[in-house]
N, C-alpha and C positions, 0 to 999 in steps of 0.2 A: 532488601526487596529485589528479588531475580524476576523481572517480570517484560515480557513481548508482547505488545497492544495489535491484532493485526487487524486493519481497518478494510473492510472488502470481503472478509468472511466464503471461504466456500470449497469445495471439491479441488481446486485444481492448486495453484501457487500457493494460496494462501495454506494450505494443508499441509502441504509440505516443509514447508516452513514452521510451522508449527511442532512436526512434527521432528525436525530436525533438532530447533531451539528445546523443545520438549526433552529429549533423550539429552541432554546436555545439562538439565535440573531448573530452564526455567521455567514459569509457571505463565499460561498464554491466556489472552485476554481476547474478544474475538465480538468482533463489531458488523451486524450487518443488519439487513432491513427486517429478514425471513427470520420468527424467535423460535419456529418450528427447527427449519435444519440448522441454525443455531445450537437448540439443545442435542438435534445430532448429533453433532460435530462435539461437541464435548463430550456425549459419550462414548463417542469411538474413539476420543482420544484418552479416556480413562481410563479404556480395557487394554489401551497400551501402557499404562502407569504414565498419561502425562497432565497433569494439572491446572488447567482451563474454567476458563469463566466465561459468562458471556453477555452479553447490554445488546438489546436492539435499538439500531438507531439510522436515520436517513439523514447521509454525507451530505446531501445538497443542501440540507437545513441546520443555519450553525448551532441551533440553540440544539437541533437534536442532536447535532455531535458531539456539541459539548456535554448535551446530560448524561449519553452512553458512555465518554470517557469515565465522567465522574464517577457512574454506574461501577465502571470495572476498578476504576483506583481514585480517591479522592487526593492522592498523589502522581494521577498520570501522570504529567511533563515529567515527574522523576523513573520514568520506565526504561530499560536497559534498551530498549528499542522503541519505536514507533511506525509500523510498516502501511504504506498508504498503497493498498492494492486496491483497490475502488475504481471498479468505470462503467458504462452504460452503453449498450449498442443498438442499435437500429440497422439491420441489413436490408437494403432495399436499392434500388439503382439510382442514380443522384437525379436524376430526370423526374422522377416519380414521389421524393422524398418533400417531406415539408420541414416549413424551419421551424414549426413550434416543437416538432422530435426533435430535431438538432440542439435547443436551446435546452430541453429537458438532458440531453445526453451530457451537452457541454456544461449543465450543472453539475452533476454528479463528479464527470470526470475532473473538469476544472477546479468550478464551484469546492467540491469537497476537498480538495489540495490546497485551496485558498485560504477556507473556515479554519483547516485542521495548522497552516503555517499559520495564522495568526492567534489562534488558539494556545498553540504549543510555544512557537518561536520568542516570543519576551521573555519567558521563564528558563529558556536555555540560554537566551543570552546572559540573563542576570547571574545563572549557577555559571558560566561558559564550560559546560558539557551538556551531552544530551548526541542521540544518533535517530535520525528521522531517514528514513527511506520511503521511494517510490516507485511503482512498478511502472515500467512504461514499455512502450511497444511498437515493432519498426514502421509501423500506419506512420509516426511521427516523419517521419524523413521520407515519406510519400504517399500522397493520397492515392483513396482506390474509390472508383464510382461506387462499388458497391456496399463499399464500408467507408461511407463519405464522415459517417458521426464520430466513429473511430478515431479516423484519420483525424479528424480536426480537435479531436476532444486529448488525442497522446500527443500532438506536437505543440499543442496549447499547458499542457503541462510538461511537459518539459522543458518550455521558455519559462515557467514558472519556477521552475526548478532553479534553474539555470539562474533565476533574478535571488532566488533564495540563498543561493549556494556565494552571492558576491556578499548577499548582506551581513553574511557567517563569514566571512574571510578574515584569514588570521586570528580565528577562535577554534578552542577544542569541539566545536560542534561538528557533527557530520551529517553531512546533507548528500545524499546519493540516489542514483535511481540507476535501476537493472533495467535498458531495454533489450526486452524479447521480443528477437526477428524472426518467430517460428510460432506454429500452431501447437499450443499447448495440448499434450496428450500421455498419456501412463505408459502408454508403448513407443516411444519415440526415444530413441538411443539419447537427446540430445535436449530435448524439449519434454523430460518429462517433470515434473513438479519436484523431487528427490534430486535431481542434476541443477534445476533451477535454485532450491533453497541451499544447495552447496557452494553458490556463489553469493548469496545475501551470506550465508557463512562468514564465507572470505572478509565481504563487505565490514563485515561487523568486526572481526579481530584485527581490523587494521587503526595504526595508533595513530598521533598528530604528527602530521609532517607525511606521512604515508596516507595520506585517505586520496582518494578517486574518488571521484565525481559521477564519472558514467561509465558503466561495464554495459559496452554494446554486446548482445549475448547470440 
């Protein structure tokens, strides 16, 4: 089974990625709320010859992440990858903002890193392989008033990460997250989805004893 779960589904990173691991022969699995541009997204990656599935399912709720795993492979935990791009924003100036947005945000982005490590993580410990990544992003390492949900929802996972990545020590497991310090865009020399997936790339052809933790990007 050559197979890439990517959790967060959509136009920008997650495509990319897909579409990179795609041209490479494996077959991508694609998880998000929307089952409409879901079935996009697989067919625009079809009419590239790359071989895609897809589960609608909401990260904040474990039982639904668990059904859309099952959905895409009733052997998930054994996927060549596991990519947790999943997050939730609210833009709005922190003065103005309430916290029942914040808590919805910080489900998703949290919440859904939490569900998906205890969901996945036994089973990789028990095989000790398995490669789980997460997307995160420079809001972690400072808040902005205006992107307060952000902020709090990527430096919230990334200490999650961080707590995950000791519990994996000195195991074949990889546990990694790519933070992006830029605004995601197709025209951006630096920051487009295709430069991004070329370092989840990287990420993934590295062996034990070589893996990284966190590619600040």
């Amino acid at each position: 089974m050559k197979l890439v779960i990517i959790i967060g589904a959509g136009p920008g990173i997650s495509n990319g990625v897909a579409q990179k691991f795609g041209a490479q022969g494996y077959e991508i699995g694609l998880i998000a709320r929307n089952e409409e541009k879901l079935q996009q997204q697989v067919a625009q990656l079809a009419q590239q010859g790359i071989q895609a599935r897809y589960a609608a399912g909401n990260v904040a709720n474990a039982d639904s992440l668990k059904n859309a795993l099952l959905t895409i492979s009733p052997r998930f935990e054994q996927a060549d990858l596991i990519l947790f791009n999943a997050s939730a924003v609210s833009v709005k100036d922190l003065l103005e903002q309430d916290w029942q947005t914040i808590k919805q945000t910080f489900d998703v982005s949290v919440g859904g890193a939490f569900h998906l490590l205890q969901l996945v993580l036994p089973a990789l410990l028990q095989q000790n392989r398995g490669k789980l990544f997460f997307t995160g992003g420079g809001f972690a390492f400072s808040g902005d008033p205006q992107w307060t949900s952000l902020s709090i929802g990527k430096a919230g996972m990334r200490n999650l990460v961080q707590a995950a990545q000791k519990k994996v020590a000195n195991t074949n497991i990889h546990i990694a997250q790519l933070t992006v310090c830029g605004y995601v865009q197709p025209t951006d020399l630096k920051y487009n989805p295709a430069a991004i997936a070329n370092e989840y790339w990287k990420l993934f052809n590295q062996q034990p004893g070589q893996f990284e933790e966190e590619i600040v990007y």
